[in-house]
C-alpha positions as CSV (number, residue, x, y, z in Angstrom):
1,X,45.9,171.4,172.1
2,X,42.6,170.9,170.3
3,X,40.5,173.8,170.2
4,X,37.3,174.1,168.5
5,X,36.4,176.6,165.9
6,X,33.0,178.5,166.3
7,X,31.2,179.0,163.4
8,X,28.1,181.0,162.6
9,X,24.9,179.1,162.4
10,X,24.4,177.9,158.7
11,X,22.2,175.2,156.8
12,X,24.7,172.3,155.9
13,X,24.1,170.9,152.4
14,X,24.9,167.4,151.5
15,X,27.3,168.5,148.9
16,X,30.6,169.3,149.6
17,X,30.8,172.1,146.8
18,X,28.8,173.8,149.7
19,X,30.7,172.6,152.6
20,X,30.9,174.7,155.7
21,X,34.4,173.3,157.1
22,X,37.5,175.2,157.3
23,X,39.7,173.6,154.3
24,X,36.2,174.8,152.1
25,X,35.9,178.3,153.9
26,X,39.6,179.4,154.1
27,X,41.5,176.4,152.7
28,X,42.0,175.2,148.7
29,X,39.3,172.0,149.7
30,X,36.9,173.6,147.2
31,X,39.0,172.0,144.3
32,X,38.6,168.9,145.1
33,X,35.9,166.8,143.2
34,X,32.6,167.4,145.4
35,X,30.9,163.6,146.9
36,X,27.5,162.9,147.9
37,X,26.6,160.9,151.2
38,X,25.9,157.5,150.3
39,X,27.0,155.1,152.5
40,X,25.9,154.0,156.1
41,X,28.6,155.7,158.0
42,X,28.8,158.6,156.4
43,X,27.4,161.7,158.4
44,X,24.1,163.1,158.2
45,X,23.7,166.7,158.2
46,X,22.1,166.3,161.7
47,X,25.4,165.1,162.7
48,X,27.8,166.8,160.5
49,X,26.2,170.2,162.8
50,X,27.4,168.7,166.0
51,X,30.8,167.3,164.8
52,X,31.9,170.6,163.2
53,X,32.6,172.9,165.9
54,X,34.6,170.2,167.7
55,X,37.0,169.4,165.1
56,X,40.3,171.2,165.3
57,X,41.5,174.9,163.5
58,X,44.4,174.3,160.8
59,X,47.6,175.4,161.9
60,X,47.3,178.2,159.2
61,X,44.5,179.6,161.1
62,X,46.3,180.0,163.8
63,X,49.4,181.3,163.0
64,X,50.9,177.7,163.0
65,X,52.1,177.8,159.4
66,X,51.7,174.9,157.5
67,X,50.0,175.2,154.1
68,X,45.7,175.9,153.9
69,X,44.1,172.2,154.1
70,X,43.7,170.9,150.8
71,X,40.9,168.0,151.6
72,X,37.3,168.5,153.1
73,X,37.0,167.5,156.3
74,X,33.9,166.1,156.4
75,X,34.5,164.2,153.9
76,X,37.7,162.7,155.5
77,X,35.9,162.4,158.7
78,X,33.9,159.9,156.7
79,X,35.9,158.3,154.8
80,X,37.6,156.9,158.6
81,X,34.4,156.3,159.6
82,X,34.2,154.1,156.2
83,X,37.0,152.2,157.5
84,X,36.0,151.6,161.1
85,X,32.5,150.4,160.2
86,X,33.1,148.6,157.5
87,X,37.0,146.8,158.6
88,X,38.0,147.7,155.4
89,X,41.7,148.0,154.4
90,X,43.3,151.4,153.9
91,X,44.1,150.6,150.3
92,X,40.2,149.3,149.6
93,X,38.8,153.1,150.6
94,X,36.3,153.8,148.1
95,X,37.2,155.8,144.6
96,X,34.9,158.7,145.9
97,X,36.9,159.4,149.1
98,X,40.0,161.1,148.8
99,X,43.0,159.2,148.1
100,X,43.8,156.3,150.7
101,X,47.5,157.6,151.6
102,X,46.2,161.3,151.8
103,X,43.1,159.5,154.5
104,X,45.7,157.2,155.9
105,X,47.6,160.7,156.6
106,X,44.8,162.4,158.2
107,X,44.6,159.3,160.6
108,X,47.9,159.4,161.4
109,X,48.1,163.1,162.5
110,X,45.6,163.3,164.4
111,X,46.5,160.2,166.4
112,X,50.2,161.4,167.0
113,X,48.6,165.0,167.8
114,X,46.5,163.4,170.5
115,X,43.4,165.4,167.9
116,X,41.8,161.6,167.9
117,X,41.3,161.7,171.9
118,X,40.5,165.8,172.4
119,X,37.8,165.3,169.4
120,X,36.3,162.1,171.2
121,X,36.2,164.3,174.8
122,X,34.5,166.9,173.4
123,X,31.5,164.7,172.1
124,X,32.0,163.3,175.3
125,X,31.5,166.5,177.2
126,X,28.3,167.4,174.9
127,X,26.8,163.6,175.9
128,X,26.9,164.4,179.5
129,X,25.8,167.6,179.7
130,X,23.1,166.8,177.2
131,X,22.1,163.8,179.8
132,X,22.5,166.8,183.1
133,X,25.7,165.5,183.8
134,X,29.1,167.2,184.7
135,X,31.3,166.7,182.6
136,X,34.2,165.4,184.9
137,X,32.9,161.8,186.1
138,X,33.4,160.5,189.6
139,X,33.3,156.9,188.8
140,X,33.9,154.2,186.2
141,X,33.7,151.0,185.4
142,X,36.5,148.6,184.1
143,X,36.9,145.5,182.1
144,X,38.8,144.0,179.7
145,X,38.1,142.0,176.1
146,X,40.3,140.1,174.4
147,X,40.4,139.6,170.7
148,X,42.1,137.9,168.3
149,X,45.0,139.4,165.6
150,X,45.9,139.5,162.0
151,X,48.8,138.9,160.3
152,X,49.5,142.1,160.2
153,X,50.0,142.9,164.3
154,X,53.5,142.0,165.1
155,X,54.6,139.0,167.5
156,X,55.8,141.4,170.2
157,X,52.2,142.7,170.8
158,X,50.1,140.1,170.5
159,X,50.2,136.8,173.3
160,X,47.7,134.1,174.3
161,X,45.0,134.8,176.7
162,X,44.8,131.2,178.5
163,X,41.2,132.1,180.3
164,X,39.6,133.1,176.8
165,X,42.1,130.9,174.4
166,X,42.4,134.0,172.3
167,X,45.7,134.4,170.5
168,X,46.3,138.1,170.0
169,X,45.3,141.4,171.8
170,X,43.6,142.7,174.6
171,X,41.4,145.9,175.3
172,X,41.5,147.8,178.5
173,X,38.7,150.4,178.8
174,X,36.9,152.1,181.9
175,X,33.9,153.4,181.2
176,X,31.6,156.5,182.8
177,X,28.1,155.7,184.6
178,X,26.4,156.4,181.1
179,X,28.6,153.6,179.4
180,X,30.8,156.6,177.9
181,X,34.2,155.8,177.3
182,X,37.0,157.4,179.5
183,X,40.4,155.9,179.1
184,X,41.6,152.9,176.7
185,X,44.6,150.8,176.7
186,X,45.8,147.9,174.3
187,X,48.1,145.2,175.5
188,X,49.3,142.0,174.1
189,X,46.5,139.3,175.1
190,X,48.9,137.7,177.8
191,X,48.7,140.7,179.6
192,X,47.1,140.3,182.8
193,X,44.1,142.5,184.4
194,X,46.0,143.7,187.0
195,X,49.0,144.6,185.3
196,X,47.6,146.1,182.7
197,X,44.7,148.0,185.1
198,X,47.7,149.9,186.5
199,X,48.3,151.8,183.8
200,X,45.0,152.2,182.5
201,X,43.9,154.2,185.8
202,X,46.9,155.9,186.0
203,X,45.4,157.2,182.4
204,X,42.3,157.3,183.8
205,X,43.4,159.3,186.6
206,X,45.6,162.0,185.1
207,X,42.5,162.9,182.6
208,X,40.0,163.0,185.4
209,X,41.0,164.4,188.2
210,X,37.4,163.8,190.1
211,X,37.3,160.1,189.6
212,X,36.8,158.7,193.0
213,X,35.4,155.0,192.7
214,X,36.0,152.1,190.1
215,X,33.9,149.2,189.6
216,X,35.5,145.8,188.6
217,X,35.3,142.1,188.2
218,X,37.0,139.3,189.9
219,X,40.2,139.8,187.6
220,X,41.4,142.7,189.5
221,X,41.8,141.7,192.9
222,X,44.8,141.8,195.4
223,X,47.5,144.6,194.5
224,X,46.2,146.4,192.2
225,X,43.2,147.3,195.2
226,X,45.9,148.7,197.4
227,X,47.7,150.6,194.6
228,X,44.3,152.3,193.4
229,X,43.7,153.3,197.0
230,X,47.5,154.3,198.2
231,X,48.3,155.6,194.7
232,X,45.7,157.0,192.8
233,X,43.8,157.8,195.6
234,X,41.1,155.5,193.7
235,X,38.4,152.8,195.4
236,X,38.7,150.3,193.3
237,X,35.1,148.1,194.1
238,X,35.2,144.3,192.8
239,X,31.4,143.2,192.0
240,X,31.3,139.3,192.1
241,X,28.8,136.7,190.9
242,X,27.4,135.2,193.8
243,X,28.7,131.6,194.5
244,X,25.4,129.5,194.3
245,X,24.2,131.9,191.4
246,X,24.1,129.7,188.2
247,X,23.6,130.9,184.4
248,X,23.3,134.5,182.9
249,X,22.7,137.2,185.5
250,X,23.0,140.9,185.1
251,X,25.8,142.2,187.8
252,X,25.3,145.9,189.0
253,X,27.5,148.2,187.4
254,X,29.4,145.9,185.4
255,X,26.9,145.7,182.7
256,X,27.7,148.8,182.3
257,X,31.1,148.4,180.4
258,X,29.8,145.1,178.9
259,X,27.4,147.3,176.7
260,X,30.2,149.7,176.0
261,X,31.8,146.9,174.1
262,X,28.6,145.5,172.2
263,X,28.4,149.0,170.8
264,X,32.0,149.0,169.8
265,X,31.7,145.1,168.6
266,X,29.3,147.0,165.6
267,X,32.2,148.7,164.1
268,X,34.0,145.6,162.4
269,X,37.7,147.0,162.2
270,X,37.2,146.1,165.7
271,X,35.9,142.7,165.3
272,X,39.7,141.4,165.1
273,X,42.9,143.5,165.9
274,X,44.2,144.6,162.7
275,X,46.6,147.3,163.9
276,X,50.5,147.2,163.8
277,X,50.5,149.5,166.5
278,X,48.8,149.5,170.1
279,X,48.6,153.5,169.8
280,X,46.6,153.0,166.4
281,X,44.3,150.4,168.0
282,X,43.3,152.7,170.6
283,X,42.6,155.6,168.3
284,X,40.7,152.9,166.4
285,X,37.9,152.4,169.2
286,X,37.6,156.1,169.6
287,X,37.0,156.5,166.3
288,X,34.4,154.1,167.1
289,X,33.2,155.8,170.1
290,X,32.8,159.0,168.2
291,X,30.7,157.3,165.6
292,X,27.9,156.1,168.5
293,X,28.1,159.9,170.3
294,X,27.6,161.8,167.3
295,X,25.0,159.6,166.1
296,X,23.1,160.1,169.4
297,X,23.8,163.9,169.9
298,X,22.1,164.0,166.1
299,X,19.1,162.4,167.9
300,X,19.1,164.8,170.2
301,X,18.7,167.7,167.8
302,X,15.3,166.4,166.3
């Protein structure tokens, strides 16, 4: 379990030699060479204030064991927001990052953990409350988006989406009122809606218990209507386009989720499905996610 580490109120510096994260304060991070924000996605202080007291305690703080961390988290914090912005490989990470392997490690932890999805809730939380929201939605939108895949994903993940012609993977998501990511599952692109949407709200469902109404498009239809209701105890609401309607027109609620994927479409490791593993692509569009709430909650602040 995640659990967030409160810290007293301090000015952050952009130098890491004056770092206020835990590997500086109580682990050996403070020999490491120092690095100086420089890049796009790196985080300002602004942010860097909000993202701190979400991020989770070493397990030598907490009587865990395990050795004191040995790398700055902010600066491996940035250094996967380097990657996910930019679609870089893990080899290409810049020499003033920490080592790729040792920010390829940090990925991998926290997404086995489940650190990548408790970190992305809490901004979550902070978002909505900010907005005068409760933090536990009571509906959602959901739609899917179908990209293609490298070389890299393997052949018994990826298929071909007939309706879009895409050869590769598809991208589940279902989305809060406020756009606001809630649940996110990668298939091969074959997948159907409906097959795949069952297992996306159960997700949905067993991390929000108050959701009580989903929006949808024409692609989830039929059984999947009755197993949100019987099951899941979910109305599942299908908005269609008008028959004599004609060209672009904005449907209610489902423009919603269409936005949710413009702002993950910024991020270009998510322009094309680069992962080998469907768990890693998920963690991927958090790591998006997390780039847009932090940025916003930094907003906030001024």
């Amino acid at each position: 379990m995640l659990q967030s580490f409160v810290l007293s109120t301090t000015s952050s510096n952009s130098s890491s030699r004056s770092c206020d994260c835990l590997a500086h304060m109580y682990g050996n991070a403070g020999d490491r060479p120092s690095r100086e924000p420089r890049y796009p996605s790196d985080m300002t202080d602004a942010e860097w204030a909000e993202v701190r007291g979400v991020l989770p305690v070493p397990g030598s703080l907490e009587g865990r064991g395990g050795q004191p961390e040995g790398y700055c988290h902010r600066q491996m914090v940035d250094a996967v927001r380097y990657l996910v912005a930019g679609g870089i490989t893990w080899r290409s990470m810049p020499a003033d990052f920490p080592a790729w392997d040792r920010v390829y490690a940090f990925f991998r932890r926290w997404r086995d953990k489940g650190w990548t999805v408790e970190f992305h809730d809490r901004l979550r939380d902070r978002i909505r409350e900010a907005a005068g929201r409760d933090r536990e939605p009571t509906a959602g939108i959901i739609d899917a988006q179908s990209v293609k895949a490298a070389a890299s994903v393997p052949a018994a993940t990826r298929g071909f989406d007939g309706g879009k012609k895409v050869n590769g993977r598809k991208r589940h998501i279902v989305v809060d009122t406020l756009g606001l990511l809630l649940a996110a599952v990668v298939t091969a692109a074959s997948v159907n809606d409906r097959e795949a949407g069952q297992t996306l709200l159960a997700r949905l469902r067993e991390r929000h218990w108050r959701i009580t109404r989903v929006w949808a498009d024409g692609g989830y239809t039929g059984q999947l209507v009755d197993f949100a209701r019987s099951v899941l105890r979910i109305a599942l609401t299908v908005v269609k386009r008008s028959d004599d309607t004609t060209g672009f027109v904005v449907l209610p609620k489902r423009w919603l989720v269409e936005r949710t994927f413009a702002w993950l479409m910024r991020s270009r490791r998510l322009a094309r499905d680069y992962e080998a593993r469907t768990d890693s692509a998920e963690v991927m569009i958090l790591w998006s996610m997390s780039m847009v709430m932090s940025r916003r909650l930094a907003r906030r602040r001024h």
